[in-house]
N, C-alpha and C positions, 0 to 999 in steps of 0.2 A: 731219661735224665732230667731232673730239677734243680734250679737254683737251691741254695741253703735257703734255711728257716731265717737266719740271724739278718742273714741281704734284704729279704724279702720283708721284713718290719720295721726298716728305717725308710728315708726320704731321702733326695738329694739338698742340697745345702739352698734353701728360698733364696742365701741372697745372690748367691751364684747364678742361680737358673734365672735371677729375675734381671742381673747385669747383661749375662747370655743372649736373651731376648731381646735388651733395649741394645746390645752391640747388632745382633741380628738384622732388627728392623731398621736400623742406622746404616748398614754397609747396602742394605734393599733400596735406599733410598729416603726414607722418614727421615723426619727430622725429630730426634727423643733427646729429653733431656733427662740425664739419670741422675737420680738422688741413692742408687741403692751399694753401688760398690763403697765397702769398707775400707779403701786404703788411703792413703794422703795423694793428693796431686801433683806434688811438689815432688821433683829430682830430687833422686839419692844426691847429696853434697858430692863436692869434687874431689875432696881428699878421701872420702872413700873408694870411691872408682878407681881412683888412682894407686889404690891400696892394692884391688884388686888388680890392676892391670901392673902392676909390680909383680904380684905374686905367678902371676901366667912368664910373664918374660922370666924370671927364675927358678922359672920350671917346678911348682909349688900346684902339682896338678896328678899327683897320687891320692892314693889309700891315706887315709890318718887313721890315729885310735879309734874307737869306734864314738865313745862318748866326749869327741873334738881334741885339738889340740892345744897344751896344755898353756900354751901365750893366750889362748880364749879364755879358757877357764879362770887363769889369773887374771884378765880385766874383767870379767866375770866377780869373781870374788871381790877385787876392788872397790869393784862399782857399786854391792851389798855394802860392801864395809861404810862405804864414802855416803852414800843416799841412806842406807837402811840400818845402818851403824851393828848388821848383824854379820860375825865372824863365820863363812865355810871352809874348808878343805876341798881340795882339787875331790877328793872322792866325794864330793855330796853334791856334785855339780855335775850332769848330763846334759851335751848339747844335741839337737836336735836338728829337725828338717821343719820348725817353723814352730810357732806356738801351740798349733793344733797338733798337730804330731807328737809335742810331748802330752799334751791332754791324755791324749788319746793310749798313748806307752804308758801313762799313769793307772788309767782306767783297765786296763788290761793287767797290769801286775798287781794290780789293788782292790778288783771287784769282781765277784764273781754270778753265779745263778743263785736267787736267795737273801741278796744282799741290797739293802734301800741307800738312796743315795739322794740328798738333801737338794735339792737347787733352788732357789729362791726366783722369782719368778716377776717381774718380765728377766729371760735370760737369754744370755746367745742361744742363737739357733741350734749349735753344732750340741750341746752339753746333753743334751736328751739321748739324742742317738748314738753318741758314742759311750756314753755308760749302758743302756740299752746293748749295745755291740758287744759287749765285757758280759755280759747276760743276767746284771743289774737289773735292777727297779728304781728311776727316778721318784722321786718324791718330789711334787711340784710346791713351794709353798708360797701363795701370792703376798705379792707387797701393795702398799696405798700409796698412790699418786698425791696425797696430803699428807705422807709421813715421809715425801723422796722417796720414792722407791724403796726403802732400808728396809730392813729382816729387821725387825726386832727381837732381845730375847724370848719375852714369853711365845713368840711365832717358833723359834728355834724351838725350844723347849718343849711343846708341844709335838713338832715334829720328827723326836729322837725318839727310836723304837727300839725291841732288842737285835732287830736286823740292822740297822743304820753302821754303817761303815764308811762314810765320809761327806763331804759337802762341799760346795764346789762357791765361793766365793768373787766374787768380781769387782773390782772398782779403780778407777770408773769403770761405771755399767756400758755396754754394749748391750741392750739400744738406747739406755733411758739418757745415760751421763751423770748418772748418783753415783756419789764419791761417800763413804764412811768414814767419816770422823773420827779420831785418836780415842774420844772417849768412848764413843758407839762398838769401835770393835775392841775395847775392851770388857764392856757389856755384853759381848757375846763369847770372847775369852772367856770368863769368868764358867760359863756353861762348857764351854767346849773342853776347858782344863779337867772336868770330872766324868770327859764320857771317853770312852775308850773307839772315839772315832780318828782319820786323818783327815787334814783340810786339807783342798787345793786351793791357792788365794793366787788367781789369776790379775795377774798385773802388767798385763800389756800396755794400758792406757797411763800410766802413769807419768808420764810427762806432759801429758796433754792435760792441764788443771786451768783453772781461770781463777780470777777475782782474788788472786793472791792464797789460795789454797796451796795446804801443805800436805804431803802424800803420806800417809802411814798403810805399815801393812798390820796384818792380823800376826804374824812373826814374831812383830816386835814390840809387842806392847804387853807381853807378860811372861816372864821368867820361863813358863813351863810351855810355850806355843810354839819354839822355836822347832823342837820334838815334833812337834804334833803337825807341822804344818809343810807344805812345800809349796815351794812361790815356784810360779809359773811366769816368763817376760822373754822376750825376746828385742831383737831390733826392729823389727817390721814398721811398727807403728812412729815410733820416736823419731826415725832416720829417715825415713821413706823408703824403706827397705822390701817392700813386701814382698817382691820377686827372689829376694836373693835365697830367702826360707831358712832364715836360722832361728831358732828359737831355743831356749834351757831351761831346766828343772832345775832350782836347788832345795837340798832337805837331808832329811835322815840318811845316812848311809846305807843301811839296809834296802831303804826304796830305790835310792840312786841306782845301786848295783843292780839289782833286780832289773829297772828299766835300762838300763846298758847291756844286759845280756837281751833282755827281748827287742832292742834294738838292733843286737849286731845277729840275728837272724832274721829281720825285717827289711830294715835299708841300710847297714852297716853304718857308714859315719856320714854327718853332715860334708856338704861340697867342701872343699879342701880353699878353695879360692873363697866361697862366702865366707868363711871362716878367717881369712885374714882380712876381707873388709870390714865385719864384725868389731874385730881387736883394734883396727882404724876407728870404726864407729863409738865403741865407747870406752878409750881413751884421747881423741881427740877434743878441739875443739867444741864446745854444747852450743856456741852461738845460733849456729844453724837451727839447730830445736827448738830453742827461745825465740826464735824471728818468726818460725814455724806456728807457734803456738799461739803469739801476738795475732797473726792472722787469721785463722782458728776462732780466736774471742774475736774477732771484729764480724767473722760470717756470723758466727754464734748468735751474735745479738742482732743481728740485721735479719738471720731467718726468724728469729723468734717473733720480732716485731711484724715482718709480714704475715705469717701464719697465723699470729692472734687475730689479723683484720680479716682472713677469712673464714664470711658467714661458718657457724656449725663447727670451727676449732678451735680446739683450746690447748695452747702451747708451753708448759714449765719449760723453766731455762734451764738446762745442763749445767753439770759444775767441771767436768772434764768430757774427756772423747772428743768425737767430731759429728755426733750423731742428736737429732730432733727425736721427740716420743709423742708426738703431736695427738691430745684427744678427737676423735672425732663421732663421737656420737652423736654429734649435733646432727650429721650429716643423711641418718640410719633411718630408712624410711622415705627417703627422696627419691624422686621418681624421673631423674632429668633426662631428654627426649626418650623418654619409656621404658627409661633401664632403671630399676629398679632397685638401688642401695640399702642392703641389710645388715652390712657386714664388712671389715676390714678388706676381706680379700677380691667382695664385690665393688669396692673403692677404688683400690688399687689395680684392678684391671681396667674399669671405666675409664679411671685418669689416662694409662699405658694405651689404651684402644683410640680415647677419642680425643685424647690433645697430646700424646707424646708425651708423657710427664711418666718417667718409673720409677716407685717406692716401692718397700717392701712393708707388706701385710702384718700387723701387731698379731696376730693369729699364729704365727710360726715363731712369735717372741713370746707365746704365752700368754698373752692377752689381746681378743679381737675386735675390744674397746680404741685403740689406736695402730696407728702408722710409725713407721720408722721413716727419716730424710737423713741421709748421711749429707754434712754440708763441707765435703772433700773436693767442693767443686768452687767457680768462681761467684762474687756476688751478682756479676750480669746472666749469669746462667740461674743462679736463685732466685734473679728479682723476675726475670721471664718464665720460669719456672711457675712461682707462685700466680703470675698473669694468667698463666694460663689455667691455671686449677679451679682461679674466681672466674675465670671464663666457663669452661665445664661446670660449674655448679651452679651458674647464673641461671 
């Protein structure tokens, strides 16, 4: 007996195994401070809790539909209408067991052996392997740290082959914090209106903007994208939600239904209880997010400014997310008490080994020129954090 072929080509998720670790040597006794978990720090708000714990006392703890229930769906649809000004149907909307989850029911109803798959690069971790899993061929296409991270057309354009069958979109980016512009992904609409691909335009991040940024998706900025595109979002991020694992696709009909049926032979429906804290979550009060976000740009700019004082990095600001893409090539070749730095992932364990500091490696983002810092944590944990880091490379 052997493992499958398809198991045995992927990885586990770097940022997982690298949070794993620094909880590990944390409950051992170390003292680590982690930059690598992607979630927010901040409690779920009250009135969603409350939502849920509503739903438990009235007995709101069965089976639902497979692709949620339809009070979701409708603040679902709302919430496109009101932020994205694009009009769905209860049927073009699939909830899920979290943002990845639907990624991943996407990549499976949508791609198959044979078929290339665009990703622009630095990109989440998870997008390689799970198009990979679907028995895909990513297509990795790099971006310039002096053009923000952004795909440009001619980069698109190049990279559309007669195998290409869709491309996987992000903004803000997870890890960089590049947001696309109204106009920019119109520039790439323009291309994508004449190939007979679908986008995934993953927008998780989208409430997390700064410097008075306005969010656009690639959906809604040309007549004929709406067809072509399915927006991928969840509550995770916005609400502080990440445990409760709801996430939704909305898009074409024919895709929706598709990943509803290979949903409801997989994990049948999302939790019956996340699901009405969900309809809590986004139709309530936004205050909470906005408070959320204010503090957010205040780490934002405080890790930036330390990370550029240290020697060998070089740190652009993020325009959303909660996440650093810090250069450090500076550092490649250092040799500090005899360990020898080459490489993103020989950094990032150095740090994790000898002063308790855990990042995760630009190597598993695509690029092993930088590090990833998720700044989900406090600024006295950042400012001791980055203490420590000029200490280790002192």
């Amino acid at each position: 007996m052997k493992l499958s072929k398809r198991i045995q080509e992927i990885k586990p998720s770097p940022t997982l195994a690298i949070t794993m670790k620094a909880n590990a040597m944390k409950a051992a006794g170390h003292d680590v401070i982690g930059f690598g978990a992607g979630e927010p720090d901040f409690d779920t708000p009250r009135y969603i809790k409350e939502a849920a714990v509503k739903a438990i006392e009235e007995g709101f703890t069965k089976y639902t539909p497979v692709a949620g229930i339809d009070e979701l769906k409708d603040a679902i649809i709302d919430k496109l209408a009101r932020d994205q000004g694009i009009k769905y149907n209860r049927s073009e909307i699939c909830v899920s067991c979290g943002a990845k989850h639907t990624l991943y029911n996407l990549a499976q109803v949508l791609f198959e052996e044979g078929d290339e798959v665009i990703i622009p690069s630095p990109y989440w971790v998870s997008y390689i392997d799970i198009v990979k899993l679907a028995g895909a061929t990513p297509v990795v296409v790099p971006t310039k740290e002096e053009e923000g991270f952004r795909l440009s057309p001619s980069s698109l354009l190049a990279a559309i082959s007669e195998r290409t069958k869709g491309i996987i979109i992000n903004s803000p980016s997870n890890p960089t914090g590049s947001v696309y512009s109204r106009e920019e992904l119109k520039g790439l609409a323009e291309i994508l209106v004449k190939s007979d691909l679908v986008v995934i335009s993953d927008d998780i991040y989208e409430k997390i903007l700064y410097d008075g940024l306005k969010f656009s998706s690639i959906a809604q900025v040309h007549p004929a994208m709406k067809e072509k595109t399915v927006i991928v979002n969840g509550v995770s991020k916005a609400y502080a939600m990440t445990g409760w694992r709801i996430g939704y696709a909305a898009g074409p009909e024919w895709i929706i239904q598709a990943v509803t049926k290979l949903q409801s032979q997989n994990t049948s429906n999302p939790t019956s209880i996340a699901q009405k804290a969900a309809v809590a979550a986004l139709q309530g009060d936004q205050g909470e997010v906005e408070k959320m976000v204010q503090e957010f740009e205040r780490r934002r700019n405080y890790i930036c400014e330390a990370l550029n004082s240290v020697p060998g990095f070089r740190c652009p600001k993020p325009q959303g997310a909660f996440y650093v893409f810090p250069n450090v090539e500076g550092v490649f070749g250092w040799a500090p008490k005899g360990r020898v730095i080459n490489n993103s992932s020989d950094l990032a364990g150095y740090l994790l080994d000898e002063v308790g500091v855990a990042v995760v490696p630009g190597a598993d983002f695509g690029d092993d020129r930088y590090l990833r810092f998720s700044y989900a944590t406090s600024i006295d944990l950042i400012e001791k954090g980055v203490a420590r880091i000029k200490q280790a490379l002192s």
